[in-house]
C-alpha positions in Angstrom: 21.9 14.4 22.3 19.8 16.0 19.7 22.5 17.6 17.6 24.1 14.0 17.7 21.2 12.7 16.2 21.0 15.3 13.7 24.7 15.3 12.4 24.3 11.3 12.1 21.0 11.9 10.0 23.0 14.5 8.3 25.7 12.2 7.4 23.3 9.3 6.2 23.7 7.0 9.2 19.7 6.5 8.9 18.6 5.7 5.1 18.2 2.3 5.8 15.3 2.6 8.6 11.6 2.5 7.7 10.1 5.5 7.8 13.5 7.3 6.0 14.9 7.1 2.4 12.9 7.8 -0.5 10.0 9.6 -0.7 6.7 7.2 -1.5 5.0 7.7 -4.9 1.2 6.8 -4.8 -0.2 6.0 -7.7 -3.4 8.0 -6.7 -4.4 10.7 -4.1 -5.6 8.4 -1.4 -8.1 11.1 0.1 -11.4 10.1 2.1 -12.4 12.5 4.7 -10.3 15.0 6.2 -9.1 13.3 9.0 -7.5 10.3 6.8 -6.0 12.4 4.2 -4.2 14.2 7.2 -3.4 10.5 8.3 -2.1 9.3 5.0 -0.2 12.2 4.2 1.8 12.0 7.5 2.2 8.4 6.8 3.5 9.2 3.1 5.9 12.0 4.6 7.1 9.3 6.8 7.6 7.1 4.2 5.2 4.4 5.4 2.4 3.0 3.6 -1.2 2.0 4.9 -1.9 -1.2 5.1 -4.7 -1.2 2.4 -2.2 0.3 0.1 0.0 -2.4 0.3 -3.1 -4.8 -0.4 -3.6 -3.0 -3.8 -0.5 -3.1 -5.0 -0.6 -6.7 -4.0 -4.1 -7.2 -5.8 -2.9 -5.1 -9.2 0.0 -7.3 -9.0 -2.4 -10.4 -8.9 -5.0 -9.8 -11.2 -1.6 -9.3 -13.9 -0.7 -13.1 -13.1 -4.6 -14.1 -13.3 -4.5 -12.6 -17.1 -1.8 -15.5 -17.9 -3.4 -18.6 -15.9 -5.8 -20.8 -16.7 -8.0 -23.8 -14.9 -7.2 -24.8 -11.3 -4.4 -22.3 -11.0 -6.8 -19.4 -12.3 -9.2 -20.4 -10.0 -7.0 -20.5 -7.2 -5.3 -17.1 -7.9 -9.0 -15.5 -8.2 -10.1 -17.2 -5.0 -6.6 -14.9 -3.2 -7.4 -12.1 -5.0 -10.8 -12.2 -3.5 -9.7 -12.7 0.0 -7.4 -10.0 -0.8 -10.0 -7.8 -1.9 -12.3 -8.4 1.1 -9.7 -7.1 3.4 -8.9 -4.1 1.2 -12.5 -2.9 1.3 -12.8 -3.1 4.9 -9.6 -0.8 5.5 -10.0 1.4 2.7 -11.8 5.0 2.2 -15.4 3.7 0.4 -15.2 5.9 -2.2 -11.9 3.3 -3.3 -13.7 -0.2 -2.4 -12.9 -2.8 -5.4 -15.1 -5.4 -7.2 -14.4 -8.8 -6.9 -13.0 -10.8 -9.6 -15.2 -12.9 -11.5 -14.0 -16.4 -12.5 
């Protein structure tokens, strides 16, 4: 069964599932303590991203629109951002908490 699975992976039957494909590039090394880099680099070997790195690229992508905005929008867009932020610092490493954005 095994050398079936491996002649199909061989052959590119699997690109398409998560966890397969391209390799991730993170814009940062995502360390912490031991134990979570150990975590996050089997997660980046597997091609799957934490959670809270999918929040910043979320927030980075954010804060871009905010810079174009302005009024109830703005203050709408900073209020998500926020939220955003919140849940980024309680599932990140502290030593890569954010700052809030100021209206």
């Amino acid at each position: 069964m095994s050398e079936i699975i491996r002649k199909a992976e061989q052959d590119g039957h699997f690109d398409d599932l998560p966890g397969k494909g391209k390799p991730l590039k993170l814009d940062r090394n995502y360390g912490g303590n031991p134990y979570e880099a150990q975590l996050n680099k089997t997660l980046k070997d597997n091609h799957v991203l934490p959670r809270w790195v999918q929040l910043g690229n979320e927030i980075d992508q954010l804060k871009e629109i905010i810079s174009t905005l302005d009024g109830k929008e703005r203050r709408k867009k900073v209020k998500e951002v926020n939220k955003k932020i919140k849940e980024f610092n309680y599932a990140c490493p502290p030593s890569l908490q954010r700052n809030k954005v100021a209206e």
